[in-house]
C-alpha positions in Angstrom: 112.2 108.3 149.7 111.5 105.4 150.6 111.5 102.2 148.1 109.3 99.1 148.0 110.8 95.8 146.9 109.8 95.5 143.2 109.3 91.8 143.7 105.7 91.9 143.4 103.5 88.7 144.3 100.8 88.1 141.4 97.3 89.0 142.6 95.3 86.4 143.8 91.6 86.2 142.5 89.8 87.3 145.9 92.5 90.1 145.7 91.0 92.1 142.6 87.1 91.9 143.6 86.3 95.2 143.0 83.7 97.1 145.1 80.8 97.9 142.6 78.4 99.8 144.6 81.4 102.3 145.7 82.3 102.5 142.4 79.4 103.5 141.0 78.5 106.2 143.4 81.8 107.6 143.2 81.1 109.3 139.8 82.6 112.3 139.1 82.1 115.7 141.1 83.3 119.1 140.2 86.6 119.1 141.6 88.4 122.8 141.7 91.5 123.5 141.4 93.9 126.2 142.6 97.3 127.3 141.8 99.8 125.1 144.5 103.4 125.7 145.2 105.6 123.7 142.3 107.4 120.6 143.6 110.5 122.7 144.0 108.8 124.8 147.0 107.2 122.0 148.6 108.7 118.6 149.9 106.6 115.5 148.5 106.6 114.4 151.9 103.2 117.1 151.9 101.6 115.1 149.4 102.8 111.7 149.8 100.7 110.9 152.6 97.6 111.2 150.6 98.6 108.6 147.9 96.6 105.9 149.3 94.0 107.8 149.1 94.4 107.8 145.3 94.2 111.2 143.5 90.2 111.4 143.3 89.7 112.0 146.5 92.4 114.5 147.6 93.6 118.0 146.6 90.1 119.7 146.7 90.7 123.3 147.3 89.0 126.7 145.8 87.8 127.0 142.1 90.4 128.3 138.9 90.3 131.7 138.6 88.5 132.4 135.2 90.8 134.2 133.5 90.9 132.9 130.0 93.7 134.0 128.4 95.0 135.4 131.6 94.7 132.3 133.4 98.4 131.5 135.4 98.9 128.8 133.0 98.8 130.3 129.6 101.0 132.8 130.6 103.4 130.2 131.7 104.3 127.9 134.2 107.5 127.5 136.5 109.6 125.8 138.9 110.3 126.9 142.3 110.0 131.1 141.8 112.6 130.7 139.0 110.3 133.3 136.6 108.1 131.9 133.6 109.7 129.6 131.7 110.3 131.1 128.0 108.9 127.7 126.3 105.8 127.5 127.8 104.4 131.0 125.7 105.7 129.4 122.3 104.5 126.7 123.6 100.6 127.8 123.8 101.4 130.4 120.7 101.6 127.1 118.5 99.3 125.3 120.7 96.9 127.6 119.6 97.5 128.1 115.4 96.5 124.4 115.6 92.7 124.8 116.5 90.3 123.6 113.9 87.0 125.9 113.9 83.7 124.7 112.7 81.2 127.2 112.0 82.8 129.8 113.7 83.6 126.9 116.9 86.9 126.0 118.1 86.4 121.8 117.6 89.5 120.8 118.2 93.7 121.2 117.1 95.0 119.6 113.7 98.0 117.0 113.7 100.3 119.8 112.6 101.3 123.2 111.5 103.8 122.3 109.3 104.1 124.5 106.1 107.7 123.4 105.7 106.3 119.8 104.5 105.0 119.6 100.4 103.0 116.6 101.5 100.2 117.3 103.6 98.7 113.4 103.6 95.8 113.6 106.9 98.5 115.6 108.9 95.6 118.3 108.9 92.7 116.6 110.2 91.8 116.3 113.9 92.7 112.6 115.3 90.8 112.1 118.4 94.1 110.2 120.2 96.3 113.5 119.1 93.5 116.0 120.9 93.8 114.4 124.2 97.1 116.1 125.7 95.0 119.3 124.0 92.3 118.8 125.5 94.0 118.5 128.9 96.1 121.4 128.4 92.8 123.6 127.5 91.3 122.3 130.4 94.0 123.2 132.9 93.8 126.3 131.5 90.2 126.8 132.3 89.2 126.8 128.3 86.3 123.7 128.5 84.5 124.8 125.2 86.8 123.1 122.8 86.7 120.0 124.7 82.9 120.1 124.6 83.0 121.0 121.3 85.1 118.2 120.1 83.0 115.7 122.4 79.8 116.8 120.7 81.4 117.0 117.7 83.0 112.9 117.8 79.6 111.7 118.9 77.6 113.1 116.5 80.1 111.4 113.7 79.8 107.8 115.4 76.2 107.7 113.9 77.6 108.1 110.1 78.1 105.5 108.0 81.2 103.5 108.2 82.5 101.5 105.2 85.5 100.1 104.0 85.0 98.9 100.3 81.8 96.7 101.0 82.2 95.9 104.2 80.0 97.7 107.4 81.6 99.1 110.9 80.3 98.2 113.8 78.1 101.5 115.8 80.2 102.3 117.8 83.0 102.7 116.2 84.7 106.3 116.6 86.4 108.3 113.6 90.5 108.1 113.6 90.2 111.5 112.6 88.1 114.6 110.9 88.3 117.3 108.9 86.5 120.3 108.3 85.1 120.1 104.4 84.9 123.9 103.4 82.5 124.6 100.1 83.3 128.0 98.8 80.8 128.2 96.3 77.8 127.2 98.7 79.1 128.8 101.8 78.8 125.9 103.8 81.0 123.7 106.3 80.8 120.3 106.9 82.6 117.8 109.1 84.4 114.9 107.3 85.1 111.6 109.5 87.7 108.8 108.7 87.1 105.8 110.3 90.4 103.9 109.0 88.6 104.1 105.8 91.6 106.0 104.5 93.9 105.3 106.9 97.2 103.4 105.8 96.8 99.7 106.2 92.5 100.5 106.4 92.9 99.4 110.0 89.9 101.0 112.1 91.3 102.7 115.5 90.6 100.9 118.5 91.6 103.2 120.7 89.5 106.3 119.4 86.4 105.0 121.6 88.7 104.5 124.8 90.2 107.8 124.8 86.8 109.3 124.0 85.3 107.9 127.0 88.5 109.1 129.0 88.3 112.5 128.3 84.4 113.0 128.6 85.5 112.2 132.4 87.9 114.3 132.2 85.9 117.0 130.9 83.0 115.9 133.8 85.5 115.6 136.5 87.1 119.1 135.6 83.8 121.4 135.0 81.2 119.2 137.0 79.2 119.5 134.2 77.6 116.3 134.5 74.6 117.4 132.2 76.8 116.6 129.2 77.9 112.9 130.3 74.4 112.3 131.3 73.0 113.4 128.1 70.7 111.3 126.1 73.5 110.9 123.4 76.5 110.3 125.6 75.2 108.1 127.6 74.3 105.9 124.1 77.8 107.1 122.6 79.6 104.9 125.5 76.8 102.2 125.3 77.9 101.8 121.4 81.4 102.1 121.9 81.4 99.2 124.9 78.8 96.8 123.1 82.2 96.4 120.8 84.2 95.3 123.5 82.0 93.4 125.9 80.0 91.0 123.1 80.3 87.4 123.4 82.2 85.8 121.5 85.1 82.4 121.1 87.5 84.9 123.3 88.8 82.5 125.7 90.3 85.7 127.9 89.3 89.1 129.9 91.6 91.0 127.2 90.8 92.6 123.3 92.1 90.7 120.8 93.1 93.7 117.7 95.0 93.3 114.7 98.2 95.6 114.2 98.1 99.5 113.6 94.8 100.0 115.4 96.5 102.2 118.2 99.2 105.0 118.3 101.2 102.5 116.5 99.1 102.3 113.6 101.5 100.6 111.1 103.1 97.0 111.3 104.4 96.9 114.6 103.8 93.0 115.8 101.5 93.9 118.0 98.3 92.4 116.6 96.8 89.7 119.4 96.3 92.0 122.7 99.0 94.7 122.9 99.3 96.4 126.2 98.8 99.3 125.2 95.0 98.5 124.3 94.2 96.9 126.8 95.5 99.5 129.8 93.5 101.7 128.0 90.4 99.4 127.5 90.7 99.1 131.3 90.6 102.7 132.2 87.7 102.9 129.3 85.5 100.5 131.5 86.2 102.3 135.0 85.3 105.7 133.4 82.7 104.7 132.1 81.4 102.6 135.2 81.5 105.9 136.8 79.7 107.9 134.2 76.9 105.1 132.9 73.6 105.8 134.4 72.0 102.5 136.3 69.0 102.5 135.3 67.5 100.8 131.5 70.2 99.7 129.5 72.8 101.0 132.2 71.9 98.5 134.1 73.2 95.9 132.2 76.3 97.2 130.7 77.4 98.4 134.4 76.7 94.5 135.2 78.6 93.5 132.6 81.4 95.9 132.9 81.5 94.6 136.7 82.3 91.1 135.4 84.9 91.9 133.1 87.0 94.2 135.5 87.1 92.0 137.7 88.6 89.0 135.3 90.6 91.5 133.3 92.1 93.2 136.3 93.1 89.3 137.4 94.5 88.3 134.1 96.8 91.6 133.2 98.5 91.5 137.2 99.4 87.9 136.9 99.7 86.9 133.0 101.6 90.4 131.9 103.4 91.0 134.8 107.5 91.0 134.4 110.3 91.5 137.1 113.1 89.4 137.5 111.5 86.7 139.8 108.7 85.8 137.1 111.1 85.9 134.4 112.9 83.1 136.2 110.1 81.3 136.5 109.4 81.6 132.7 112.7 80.6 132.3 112.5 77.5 134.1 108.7 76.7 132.6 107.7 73.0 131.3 105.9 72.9 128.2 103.3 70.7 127.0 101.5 70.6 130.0 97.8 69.6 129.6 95.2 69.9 133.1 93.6 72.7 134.9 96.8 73.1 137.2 99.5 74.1 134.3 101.9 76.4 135.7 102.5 77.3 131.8 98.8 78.1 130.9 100.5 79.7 127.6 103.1 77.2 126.5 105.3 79.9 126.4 108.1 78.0 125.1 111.7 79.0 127.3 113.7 79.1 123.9 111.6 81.9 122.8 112.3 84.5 125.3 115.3 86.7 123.3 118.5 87.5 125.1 118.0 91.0 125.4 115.6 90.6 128.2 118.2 88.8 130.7 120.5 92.0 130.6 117.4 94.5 130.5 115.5 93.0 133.5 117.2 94.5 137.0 116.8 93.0 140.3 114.3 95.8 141.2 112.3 96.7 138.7 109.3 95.3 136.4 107.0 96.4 133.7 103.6 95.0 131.8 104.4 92.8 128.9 103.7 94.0 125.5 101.6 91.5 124.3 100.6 88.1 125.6 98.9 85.1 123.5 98.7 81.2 123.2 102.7 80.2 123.0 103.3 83.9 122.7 105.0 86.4 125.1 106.5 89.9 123.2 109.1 90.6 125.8 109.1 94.4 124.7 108.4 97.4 126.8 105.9 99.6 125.3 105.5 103.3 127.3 102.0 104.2 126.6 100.5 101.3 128.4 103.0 100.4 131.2 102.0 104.5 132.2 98.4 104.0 131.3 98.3 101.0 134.0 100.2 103.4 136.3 97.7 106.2 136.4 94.7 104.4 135.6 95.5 101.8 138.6 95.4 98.7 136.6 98.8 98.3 138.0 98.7 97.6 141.6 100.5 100.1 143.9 103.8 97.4 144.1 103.8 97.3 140.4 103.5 100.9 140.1 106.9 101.2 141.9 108.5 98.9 140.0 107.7 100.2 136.4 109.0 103.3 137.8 111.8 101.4 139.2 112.9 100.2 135.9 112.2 103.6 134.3 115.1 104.9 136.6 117.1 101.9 136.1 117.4 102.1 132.9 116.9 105.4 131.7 119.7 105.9 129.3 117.9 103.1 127.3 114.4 104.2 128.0 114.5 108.3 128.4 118.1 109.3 127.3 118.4 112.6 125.3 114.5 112.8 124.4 111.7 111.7 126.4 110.3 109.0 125.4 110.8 105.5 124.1 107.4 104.6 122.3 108.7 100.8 122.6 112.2 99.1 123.7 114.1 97.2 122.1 113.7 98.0 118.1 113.5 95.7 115.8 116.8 94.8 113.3 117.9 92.9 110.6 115.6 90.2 109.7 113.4 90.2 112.7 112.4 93.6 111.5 112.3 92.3 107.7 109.8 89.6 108.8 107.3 92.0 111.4 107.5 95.2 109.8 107.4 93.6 106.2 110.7 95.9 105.1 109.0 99.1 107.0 111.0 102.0 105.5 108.9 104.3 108.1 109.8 101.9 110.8 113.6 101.0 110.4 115.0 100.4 113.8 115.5 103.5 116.6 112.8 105.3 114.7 109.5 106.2 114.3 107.0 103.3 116.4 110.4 101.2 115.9 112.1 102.5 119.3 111.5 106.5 118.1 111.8 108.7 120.9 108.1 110.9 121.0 107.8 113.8 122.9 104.0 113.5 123.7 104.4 110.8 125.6 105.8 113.3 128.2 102.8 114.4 129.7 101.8 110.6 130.3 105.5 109.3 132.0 105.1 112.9 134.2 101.6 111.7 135.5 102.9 108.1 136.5 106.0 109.9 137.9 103.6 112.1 140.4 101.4 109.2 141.3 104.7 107.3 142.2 106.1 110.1 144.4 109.4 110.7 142.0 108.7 114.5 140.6 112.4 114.7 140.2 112.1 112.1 137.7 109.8 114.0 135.8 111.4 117.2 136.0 114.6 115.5 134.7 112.9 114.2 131.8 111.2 117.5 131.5 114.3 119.7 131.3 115.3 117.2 128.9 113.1 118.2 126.4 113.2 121.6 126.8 116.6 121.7 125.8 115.5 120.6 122.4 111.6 121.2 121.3 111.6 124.2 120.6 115.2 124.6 119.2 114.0 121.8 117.0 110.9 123.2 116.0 108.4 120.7 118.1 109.0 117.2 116.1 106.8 114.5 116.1 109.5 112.1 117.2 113.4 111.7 117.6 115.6 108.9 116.0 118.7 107.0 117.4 119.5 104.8 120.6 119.4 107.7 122.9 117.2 110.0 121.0 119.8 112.6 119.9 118.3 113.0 115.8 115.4 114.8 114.9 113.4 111.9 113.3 114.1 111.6 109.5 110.5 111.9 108.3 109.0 113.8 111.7 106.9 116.7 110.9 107.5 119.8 112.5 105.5 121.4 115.1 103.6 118.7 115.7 100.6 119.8 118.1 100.8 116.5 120.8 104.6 117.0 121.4 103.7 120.8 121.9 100.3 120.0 124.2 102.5 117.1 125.7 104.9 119.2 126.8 102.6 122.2 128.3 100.5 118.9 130.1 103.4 118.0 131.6 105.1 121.0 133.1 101.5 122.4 134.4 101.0 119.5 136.1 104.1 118.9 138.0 103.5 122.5 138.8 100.3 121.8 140.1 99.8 117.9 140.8 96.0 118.3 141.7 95.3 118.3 138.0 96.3 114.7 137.7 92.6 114.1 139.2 91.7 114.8 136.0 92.6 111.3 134.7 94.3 109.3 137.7 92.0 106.6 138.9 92.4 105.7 142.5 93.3 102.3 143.3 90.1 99.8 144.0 90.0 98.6 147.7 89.9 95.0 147.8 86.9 93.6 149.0 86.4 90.2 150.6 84.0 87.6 148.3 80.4 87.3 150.3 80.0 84.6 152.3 76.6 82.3 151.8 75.9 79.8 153.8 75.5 76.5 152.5 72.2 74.5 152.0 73.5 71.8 154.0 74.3 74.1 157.0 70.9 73.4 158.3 70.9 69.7 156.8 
């Protein structure tokens, strides 16, 4: 296969103009899907050709077979004609004794199923970032209601009120999570929201409205429904949820500025200022919905506005949060207290500051997207969700691609090892940890957000591993984790350096490391569902010329 140099030259403003009018008339079609050969009967030389194309233009071929239940995927999946694989059916058995009804609706799939565990805390409620790898794996298996269900479901709860002690949420703030309030004595069902309201910390989830807005194209792009994203409702759901993110304000920068646990990591994490993780997937939030927003009315404007704010955000994460071993030098080398419009520093990143780890981490080939970057501020640690987020959303640019995926393989003991996935690399120790997690007894180091191991994110490093051409990679990390899961009892997440301990307060058959895992082997068994949610990469455009006033002087 062949390899690109992971030295990859930062983008240059004229570079990352994106092409509005394609953009917008590319909204999603019904795209159909048929059963293809797994990547063990088929070279990737077949579909490697097409990956300039991107993934939303290729792959079209005859629609699912409805078959519900029957579907090829629910009654699983396999590689190369080696025979179902004996997972995948426990797999959707659980998958399955985790959906939430509403009125006699399937809504959506609880945290977990754990009846082992005396303390049930909001571990059976519906978080909206947890249904995602559900949602996909329902989809793939041609079962769309629940995901409509739980889309309908979401918006209608935006419009309740939110409060925390006296204080107002914005609109369009989404719920963290429901729950299904059940009155015996009055016969009646009603759907409970939490807004962070409850939440440990009361920290609102940022994320909620991004991942929303991701899967109603998702949904869209699957079904070619487009009545639903067109709807009245939806249309002002993802007006709500953007008019968050794109008011004016003092922000001085493209990216959102959050304060800690308002993501997956949703406890102490030092990651408040504009974690990576947020701000991949506030960039694939705005290029959904640019394809989804109607231009007409109020449309108009926020398509305008999201225009504007691609194009400076796509310029600021490819040059500002870009790492490999040629920028790090430079950082290295920096000067500081440098004051005009030509500072190489623009952060004062101070050279002191960078911590010894990264100089053995960083490979000559190889790179990834910083995990935060602020005013004198870099956090040097690699964070999974949002370097693959930037993979498969495109944020990254096709160089950078190949070089997270570079360093993936590099350093996979560190990053992969017995349990797919690191959440974040390095963890924190000692008094470093003492001082950011405030004495986190959840997040002591090589567990939970604190360099845990979490299964879900499985479906996400399988998705950048298809979009970079490396399938073996992900069937590696795949066979990895079926040697385990089930054995296991589907954890939540996995403790230690290399991942080897079932985590020490994980809760058992956890739904997202069971959908994770079924998201993951169907798609490397079919890699035309990755058009659910790959973006295709924007073709640069070259900056209209005007001619001067003075031409005809």
């Amino acid at each position: 296969m062949k390899r690109v140099s992971s030295h990859v030259s930062l983008a240059s403003e004229a570079e990352i103009n994106l092409d509005l009018s394609r953009l917008i008339i590319d909204r999603p079609q019904r795209f159909t899907l048929e059963r293809k050969r797994s990547f063990d009967e088929q070279s990737w030389s077949e579909l490697s050709h097409r990956n300039n194309d991107g993934f939303d233009s290729v792959l079209q071929s005859p629609a699912f077979p409805s078959g519900g239940f029957d579907s090829p995927f629910s009654i699983g999946t396999h590689f190369g004609g080696g025979g179902p694989h004996p997972l995948v059916n426990e797999a959707w058995e659980a998958l399955r004794k985790s959906v939430v009804y509403f009125r006699e609706q399937p809504v959506g799939t609880i945290a977990a199923v754990d009846h082992a565990s005396e303390e049930v805390l909001n571990y059976d409620q519906v978080f909206v970032r947890d249904f995602v790898p559900s949602a996909l794996a329902f989809l793939m298996n041609n079962e769309t209601d629940i995901v409509k269900n739980f889309l309908l479901k979401t918006l209608h709860l935006q419009s309740s009120e939110k409060m925390v002690d006296r204080f107002k949420l914005g609109a369009g703030a989404m719920p963290a999570s429901f729950k299904v309030d059940r009155n015996k004595n009055r016969n009646t069902e009603t759907l409970v929201a939490d807004f962070g309201e409850s939440a440990i910390g009361r920290v609102a989830p940022v994320d909620s409205g991004f991942w929303w807005i991701i899967l109603l194209r998702a949904y869209t792009k699957y079904t070619g429904d487009v009545s639903l994203s067109e709807s009245p409702d939806c249309q002002k759901c993802m007006r709500l949820i953007l008019n968050l993110c794109l008011s004016e304000g003092f922000d001085t920068f493209p990216t959102l500025l959050c304060t800690d646990g308002c993501s997956m990591i949703d406890r102490r994490m030092g990651i408040y200022g504009y974690p990576i993780e947020i701000q991949a997937l506030f960039y694939m939030a705005l290029r959904c919905a640019l394809q989804m927003l109607k231009p007409e009315g109020e449309g108009k404007d926020f398509i305008e506005k999201i225009g504007q704010r691609l194009h400076a955000l796509t310029y600021h994460m490819r040059n500002y949060f870009w790492l490999d071993f040629h920028q790090l030098n430079n950082i290295y080398r920096y000067k500081t207290e440098e004051y005009s419009h030509t500072a190489v520093n623009k952060f004062n990143v101070i050279p002191d500051s960078i911590p010894d780890w990264v100089f053995d981490f960083m490979p000559c080939r190889g790179g990834y997207f910083l995990g935060n970057v602020s005013p004198a501020m870099m956090d040097f640690r690699w964070f999974a969700l949002g370097n693959c987020i930037a993979i498969v959303s495109s944020l990254a640019t096709p160089e950078q691609s190949v070089a997270i995926m570079d360093l993936i393989e590099e350093k996979w003991d560190e990053l992969v090892g017995e349990m797919p996935l690191k959440i974040c690399y390095p963890a924190l120790e000692n008094h470093e940890w003492r001082i950011i997690t405030g004495c986190d007894p959840k997040n002591t180091r090589w567990s939970y957000h604190n360099g845990g191991s979490w299964p879900v994110l499985l479906w996400l490093l399988t998705a950048a591993c298809i979009k970079t051409g490396r399938p073996q990679m992900a069937k590696r990390a795949i066979e990895l984790a079926e040697s385990r899961l089930l054995k296991d009892g589907w954890p939540e997440y996995y403790d230690g350096k290399l991942g080897r301990f079932v985590g020490k307060q994980a809760r058992k058959f956890q739904t997202w490391s069971i959908a994770g895992y079924l998201v993951a082997r169907m798609m490397l068994e079919d890699p035309s569902t990755l058009m659910m949610i790959s973006m295709e990469e924007d073709r640069p455009v070259k900056p209209t010329m005007r001619r001067s006033a003075s031409w005809n002087a």
